[in-house]
DRENDO-1510 file (C-alpha; in Angstrom, 1 decimal, always signed):
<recs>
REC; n; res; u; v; w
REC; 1; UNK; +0.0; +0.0; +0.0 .
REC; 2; UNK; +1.1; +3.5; -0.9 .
REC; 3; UNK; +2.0; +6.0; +1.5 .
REC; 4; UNK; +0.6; +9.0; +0.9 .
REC; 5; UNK; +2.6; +12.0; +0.4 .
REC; 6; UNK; +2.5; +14.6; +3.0 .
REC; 7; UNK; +1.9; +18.2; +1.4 .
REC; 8; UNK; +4.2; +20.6; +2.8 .
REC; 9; UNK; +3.4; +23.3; +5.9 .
REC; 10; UNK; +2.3; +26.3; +4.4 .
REC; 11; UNK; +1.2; +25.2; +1.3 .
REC; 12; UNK; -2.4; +27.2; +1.3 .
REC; 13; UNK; -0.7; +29.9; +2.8 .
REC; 14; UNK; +1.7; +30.5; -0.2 .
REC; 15; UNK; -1.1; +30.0; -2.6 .
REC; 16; UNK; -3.3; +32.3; -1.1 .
REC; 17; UNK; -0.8; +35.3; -0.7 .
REC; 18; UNK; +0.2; +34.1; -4.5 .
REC; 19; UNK; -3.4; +34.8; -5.4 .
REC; 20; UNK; -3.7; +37.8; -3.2 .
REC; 21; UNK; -0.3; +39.3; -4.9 .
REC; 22; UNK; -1.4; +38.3; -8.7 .
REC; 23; UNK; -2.0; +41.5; -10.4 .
REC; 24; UNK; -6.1; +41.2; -11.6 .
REC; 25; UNK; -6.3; +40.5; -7.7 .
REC; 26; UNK; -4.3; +43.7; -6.1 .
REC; 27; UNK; -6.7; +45.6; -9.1 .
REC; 28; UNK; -9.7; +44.3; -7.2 .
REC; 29; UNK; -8.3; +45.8; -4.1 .
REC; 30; UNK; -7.9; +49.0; -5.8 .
REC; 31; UNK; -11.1; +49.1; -6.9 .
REC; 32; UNK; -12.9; +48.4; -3.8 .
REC; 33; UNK; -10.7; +50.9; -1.9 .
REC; 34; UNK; -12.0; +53.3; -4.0 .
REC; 35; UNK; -15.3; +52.8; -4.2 .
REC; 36; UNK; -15.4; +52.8; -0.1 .
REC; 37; UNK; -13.7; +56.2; -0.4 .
REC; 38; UNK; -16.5; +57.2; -2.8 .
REC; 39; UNK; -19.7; +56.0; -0.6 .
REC; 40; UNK; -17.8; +57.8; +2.7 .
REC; 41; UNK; -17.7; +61.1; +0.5 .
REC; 42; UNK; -21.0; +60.9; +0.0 .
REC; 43; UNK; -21.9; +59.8; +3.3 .
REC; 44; UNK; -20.3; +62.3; +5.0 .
REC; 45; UNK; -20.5; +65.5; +2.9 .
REC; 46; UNK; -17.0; +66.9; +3.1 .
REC; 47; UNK; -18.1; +70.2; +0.9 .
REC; 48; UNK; -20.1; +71.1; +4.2 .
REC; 49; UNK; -17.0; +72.9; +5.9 .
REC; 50; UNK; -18.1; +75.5; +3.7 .
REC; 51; UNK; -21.3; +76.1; +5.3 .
REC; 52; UNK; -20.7; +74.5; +9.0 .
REC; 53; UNK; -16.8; +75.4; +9.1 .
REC; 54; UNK; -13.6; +73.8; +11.1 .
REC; 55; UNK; -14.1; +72.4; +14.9 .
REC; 56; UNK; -13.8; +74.9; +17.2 .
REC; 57; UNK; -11.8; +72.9; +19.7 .
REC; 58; UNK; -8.6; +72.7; +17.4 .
REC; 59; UNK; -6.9; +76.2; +16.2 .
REC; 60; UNK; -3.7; +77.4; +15.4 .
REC; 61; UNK; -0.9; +75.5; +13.2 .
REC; 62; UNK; -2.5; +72.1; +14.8 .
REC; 63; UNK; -5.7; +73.3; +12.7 .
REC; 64; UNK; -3.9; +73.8; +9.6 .
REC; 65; UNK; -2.1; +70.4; +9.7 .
REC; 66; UNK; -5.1; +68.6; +10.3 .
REC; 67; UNK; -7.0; +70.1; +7.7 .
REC; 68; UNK; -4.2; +69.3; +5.5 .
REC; 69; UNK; -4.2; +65.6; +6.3 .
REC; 70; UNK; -7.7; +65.5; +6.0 .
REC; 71; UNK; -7.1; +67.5; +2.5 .
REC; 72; UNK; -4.9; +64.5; +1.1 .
REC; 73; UNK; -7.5; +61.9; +2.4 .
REC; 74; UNK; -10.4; +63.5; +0.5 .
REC; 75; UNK; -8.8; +63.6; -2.4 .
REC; 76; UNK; -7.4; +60.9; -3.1 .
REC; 77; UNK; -11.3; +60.0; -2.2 .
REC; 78; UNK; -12.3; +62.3; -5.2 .
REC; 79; UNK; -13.2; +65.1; -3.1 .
REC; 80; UNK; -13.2; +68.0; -6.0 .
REC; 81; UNK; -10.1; +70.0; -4.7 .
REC; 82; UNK; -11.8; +73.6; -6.0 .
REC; 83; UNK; -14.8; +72.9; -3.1 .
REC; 84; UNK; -11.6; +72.3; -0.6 .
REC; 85; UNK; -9.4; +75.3; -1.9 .
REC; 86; UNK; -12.0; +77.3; -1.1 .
REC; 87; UNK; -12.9; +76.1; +2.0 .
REC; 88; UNK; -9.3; +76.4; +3.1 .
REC; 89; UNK; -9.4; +80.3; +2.1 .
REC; 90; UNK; -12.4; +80.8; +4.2 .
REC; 91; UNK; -11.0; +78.9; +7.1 .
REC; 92; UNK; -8.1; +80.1; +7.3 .
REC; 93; UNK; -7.3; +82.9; +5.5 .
REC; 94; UNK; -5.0; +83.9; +2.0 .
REC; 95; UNK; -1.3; +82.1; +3.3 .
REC; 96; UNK; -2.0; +79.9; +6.0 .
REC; 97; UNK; -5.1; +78.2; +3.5 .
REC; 98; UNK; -2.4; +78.4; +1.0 .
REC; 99; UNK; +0.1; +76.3; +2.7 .
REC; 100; UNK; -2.6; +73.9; +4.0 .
REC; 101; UNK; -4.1; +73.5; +0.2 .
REC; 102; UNK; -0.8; +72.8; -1.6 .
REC; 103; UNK; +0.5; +70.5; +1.1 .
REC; 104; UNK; -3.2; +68.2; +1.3 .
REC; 105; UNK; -2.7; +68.7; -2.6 .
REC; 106; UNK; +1.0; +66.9; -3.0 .
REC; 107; UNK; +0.0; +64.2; +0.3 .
REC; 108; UNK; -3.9; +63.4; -1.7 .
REC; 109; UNK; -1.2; +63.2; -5.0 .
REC; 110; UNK; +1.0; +61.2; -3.0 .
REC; 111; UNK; -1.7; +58.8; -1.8 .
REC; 112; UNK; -3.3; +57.9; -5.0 .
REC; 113; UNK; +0.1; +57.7; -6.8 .
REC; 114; UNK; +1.1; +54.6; -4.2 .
REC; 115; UNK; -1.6; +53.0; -4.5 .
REC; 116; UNK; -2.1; +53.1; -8.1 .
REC; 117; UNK; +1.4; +51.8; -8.8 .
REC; 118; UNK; +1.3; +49.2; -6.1 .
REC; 119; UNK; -2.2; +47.7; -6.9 .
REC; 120; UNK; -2.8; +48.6; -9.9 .
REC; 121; UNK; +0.5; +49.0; -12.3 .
REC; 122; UNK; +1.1; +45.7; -13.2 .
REC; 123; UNK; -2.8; +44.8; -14.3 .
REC; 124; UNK; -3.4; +47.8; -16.1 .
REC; 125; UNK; -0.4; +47.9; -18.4 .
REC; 126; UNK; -1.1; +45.5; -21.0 .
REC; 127; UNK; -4.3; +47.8; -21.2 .
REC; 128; UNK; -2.3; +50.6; -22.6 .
REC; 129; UNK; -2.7; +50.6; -26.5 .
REC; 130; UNK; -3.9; +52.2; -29.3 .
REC; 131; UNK; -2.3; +56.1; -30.5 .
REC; 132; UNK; -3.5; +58.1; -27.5 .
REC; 133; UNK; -3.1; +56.1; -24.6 .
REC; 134; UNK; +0.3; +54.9; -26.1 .
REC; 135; UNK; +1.3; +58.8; -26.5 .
REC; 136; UNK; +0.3; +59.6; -23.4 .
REC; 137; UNK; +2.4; +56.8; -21.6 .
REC; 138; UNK; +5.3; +57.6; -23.3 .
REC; 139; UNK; +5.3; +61.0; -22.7 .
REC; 140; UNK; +4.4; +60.5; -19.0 .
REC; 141; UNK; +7.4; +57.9; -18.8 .
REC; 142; UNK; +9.8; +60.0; -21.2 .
REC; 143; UNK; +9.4; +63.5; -19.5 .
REC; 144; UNK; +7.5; +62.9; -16.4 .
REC; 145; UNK; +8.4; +66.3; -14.4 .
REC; 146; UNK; +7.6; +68.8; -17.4 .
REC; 147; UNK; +4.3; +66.8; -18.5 .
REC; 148; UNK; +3.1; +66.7; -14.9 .
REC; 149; UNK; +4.1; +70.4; -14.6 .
REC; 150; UNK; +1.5; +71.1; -17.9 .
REC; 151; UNK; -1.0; +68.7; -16.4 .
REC; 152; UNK; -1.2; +70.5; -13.0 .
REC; 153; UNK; -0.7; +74.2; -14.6 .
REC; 154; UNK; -3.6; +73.8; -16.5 .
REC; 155; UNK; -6.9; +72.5; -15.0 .
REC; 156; UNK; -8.5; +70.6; -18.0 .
REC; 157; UNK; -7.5; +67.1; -16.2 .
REC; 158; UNK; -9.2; +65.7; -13.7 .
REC; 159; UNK; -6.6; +65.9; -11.0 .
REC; 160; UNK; -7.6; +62.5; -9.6 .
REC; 161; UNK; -7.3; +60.9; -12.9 .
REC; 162; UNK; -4.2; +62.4; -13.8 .
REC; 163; UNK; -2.7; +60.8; -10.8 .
REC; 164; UNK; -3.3; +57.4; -11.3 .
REC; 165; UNK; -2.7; +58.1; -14.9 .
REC; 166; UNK; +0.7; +58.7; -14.2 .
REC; 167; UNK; +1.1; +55.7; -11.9 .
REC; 168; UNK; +0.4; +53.4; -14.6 .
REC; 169; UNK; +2.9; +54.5; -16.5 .
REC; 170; UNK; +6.7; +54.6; -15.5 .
REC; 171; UNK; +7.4; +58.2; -14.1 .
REC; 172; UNK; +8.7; +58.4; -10.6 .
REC; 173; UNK; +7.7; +59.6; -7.7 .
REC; 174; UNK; +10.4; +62.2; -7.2 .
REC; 175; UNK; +9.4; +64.2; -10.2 .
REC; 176; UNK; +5.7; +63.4; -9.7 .
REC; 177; UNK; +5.4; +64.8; -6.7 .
REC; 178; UNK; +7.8; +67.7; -7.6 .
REC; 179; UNK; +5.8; +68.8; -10.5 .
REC; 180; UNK; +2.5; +68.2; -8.4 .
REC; 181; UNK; +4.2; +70.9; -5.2 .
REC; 182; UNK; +5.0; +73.8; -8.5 .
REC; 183; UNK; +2.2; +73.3; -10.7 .
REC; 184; UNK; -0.9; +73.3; -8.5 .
REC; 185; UNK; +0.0; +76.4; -6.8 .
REC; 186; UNK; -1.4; +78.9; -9.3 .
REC; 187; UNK; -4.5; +77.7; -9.5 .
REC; 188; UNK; -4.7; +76.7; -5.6 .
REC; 189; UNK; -4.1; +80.1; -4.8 .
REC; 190; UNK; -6.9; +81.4; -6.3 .
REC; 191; UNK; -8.9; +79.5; -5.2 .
REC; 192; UNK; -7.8; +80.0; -1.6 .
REC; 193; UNK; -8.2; +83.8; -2.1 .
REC; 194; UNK; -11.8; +83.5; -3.8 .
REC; 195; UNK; -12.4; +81.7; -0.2 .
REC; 196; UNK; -10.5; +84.1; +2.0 .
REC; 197; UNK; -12.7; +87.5; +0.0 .
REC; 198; UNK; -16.0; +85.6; -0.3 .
REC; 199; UNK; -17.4; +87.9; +1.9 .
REC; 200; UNK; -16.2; +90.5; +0.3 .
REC; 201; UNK; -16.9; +89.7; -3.5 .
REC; 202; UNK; -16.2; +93.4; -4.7 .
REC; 203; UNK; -12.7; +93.3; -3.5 .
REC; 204; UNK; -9.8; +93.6; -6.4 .
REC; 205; UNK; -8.5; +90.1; -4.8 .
REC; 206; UNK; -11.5; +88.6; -5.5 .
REC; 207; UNK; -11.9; +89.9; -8.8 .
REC; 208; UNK; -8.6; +88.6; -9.6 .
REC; 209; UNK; -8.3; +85.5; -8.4 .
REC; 210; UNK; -12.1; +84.8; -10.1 .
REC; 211; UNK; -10.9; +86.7; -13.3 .
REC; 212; UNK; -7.5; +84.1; -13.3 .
REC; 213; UNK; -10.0; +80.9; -12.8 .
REC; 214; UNK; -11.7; +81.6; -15.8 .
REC; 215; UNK; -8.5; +82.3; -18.1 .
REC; 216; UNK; -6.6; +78.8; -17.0 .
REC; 217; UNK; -10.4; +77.3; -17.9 .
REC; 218; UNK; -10.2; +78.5; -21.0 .
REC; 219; UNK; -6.7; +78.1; -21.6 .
REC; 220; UNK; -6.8; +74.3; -21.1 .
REC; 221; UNK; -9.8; +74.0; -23.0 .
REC; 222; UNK; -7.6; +76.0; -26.1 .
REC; 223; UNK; -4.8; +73.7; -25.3 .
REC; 224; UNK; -6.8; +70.3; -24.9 .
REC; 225; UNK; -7.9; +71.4; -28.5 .
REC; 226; UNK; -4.9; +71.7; -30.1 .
REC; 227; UNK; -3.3; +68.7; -28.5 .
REC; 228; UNK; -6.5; +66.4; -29.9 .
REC; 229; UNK; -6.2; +68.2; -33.5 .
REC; 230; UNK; -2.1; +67.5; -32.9 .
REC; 231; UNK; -3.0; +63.6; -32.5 .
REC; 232; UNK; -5.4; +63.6; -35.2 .
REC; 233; UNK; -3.1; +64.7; -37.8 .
REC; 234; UNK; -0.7; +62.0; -37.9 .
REC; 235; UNK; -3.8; +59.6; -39.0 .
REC; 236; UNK; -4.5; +61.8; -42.0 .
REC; 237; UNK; -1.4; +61.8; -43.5 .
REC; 238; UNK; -1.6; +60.1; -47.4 .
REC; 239; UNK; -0.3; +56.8; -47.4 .
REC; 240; UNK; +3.1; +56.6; -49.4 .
REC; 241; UNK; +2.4; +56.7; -53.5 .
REC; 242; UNK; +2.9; +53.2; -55.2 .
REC; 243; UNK; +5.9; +53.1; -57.3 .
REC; 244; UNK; +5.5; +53.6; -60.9 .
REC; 245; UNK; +4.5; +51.1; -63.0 .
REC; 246; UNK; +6.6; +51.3; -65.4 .
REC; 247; UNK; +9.2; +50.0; -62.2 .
REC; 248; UNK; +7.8; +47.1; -61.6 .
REC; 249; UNK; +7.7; +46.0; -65.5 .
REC; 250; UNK; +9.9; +43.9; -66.9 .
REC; 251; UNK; +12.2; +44.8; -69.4 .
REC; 252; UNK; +11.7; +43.5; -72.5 .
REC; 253; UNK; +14.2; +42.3; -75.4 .
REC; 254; UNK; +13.9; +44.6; -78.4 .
</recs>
């Protein structure tokens, strides 16, 4: 009679953390993380500090760090950033909203970047094909601080989606997060000073910093434009011209 072969310790162990490591499976995890983040959004209203404002209890710089943290949570939960700038102007004023904004802004980045390349990399690159999404990587991967610098200058991308755009590709996290600190200031700031003047909507700051949100609008919606007509144009190019025919004709004997 045969002895039957003991299986070795561990053995469900290392198949399930194999599982649990494969890439479709760490995608899952993404996925659900994400959509958690989404139902506590909506469970919990963020956009209401505008209306209800900060807990009175905490004050001072201890205020401005923890709005700051709670900045990067929400959104790398796609809380809209514009709804938090401003609430960070009204809060706590022009600089000290400032610093709280772009700080939650590069930590949010930060967040979703991590856990877009950790979970979600290696599933989603044998995803990237056809001319746009291949241009896009390669620019991402190729020159990841100045197109991340354009990305976050100009407010035409979604800023979550830009993130874990640039996760799945190849850029690192040094010039991501770089370009993310330089970029989003700009626009942050006026945001933070529409907040700060709200009650004050005559003010020249106001005026200004309203006046500049509508210009980067519509400059990223002029340079969206010409980058799509830009991709277009290689398509429509002729194909090459056949050879003559009188090439491919043999020659005869006279």
């Amino acid at each position: 009679m045969l002895a039957t072969v003991p299986r070795p310790p561990g053995s469900l162990a290392v198949r399930c953390s194999r599982a649990l490591l494969a890439p479709r499976s760490r995608l899952s995890i993404l996925a659900l993380l994400l959509l958690i983040a989404a139902g506590l959004v909506l469970l919990y209203e963020p956009q209401r500090l505008l209306s209800s404002g900060w807990p009175q209890q905490t004050s001072g710089a201890g205020a401005v760090l923890l709005f700051a943290l709670a900045y990067g949570v929400c959104t790398a939960a796609f809380v809209p950033r514009p709804v938090l700038n401003l609430a960070a102007g009204a809060l706590f004023g022009s600089a000290a909203g400032l610093t709280a904004a772009v700080a939650g802004t590069v930590l949010g980045a930060g967040i979703a970047f991590t856990l877009g390349r950790v979970l979600g990399q290696d599933a989603l690159r044998p995803f990237v094909r056809g001319r746009w999404l291949t241009a896009a990587d390669g620019q991402l991967s190729r020159h990841g601080f100045r197109s991340m610098l354009a990305i976050r200058l100009f407010p035409g991308v979604p800023f979550a989606a830009a993130n874990y755009c640039a996760a799945v590709s190849r850029m690192g996290y040094l010039p991501f997060l770089l370009a993310t600190a330089i970029g989003t200031v700009p626009n942050t700031a006026a945001y933070v000073i529409a907040g700060a003047q709200a009650g004050s909507p005559g003010s020249p700051a106001f005026l200004f910093s309203a006046g500049f949100i509508v210009l980067s609008g519509l400059g990223a919606a002029v340079v969206a434009w010409r980058k799509r007509h830009g991709l277009r144009a290689p398509a429509e190019v002729p194909a090459a011209a056949p050879a003559p025919s009188s090439a491919r004709e043999p020659v005869g004997t006279v």
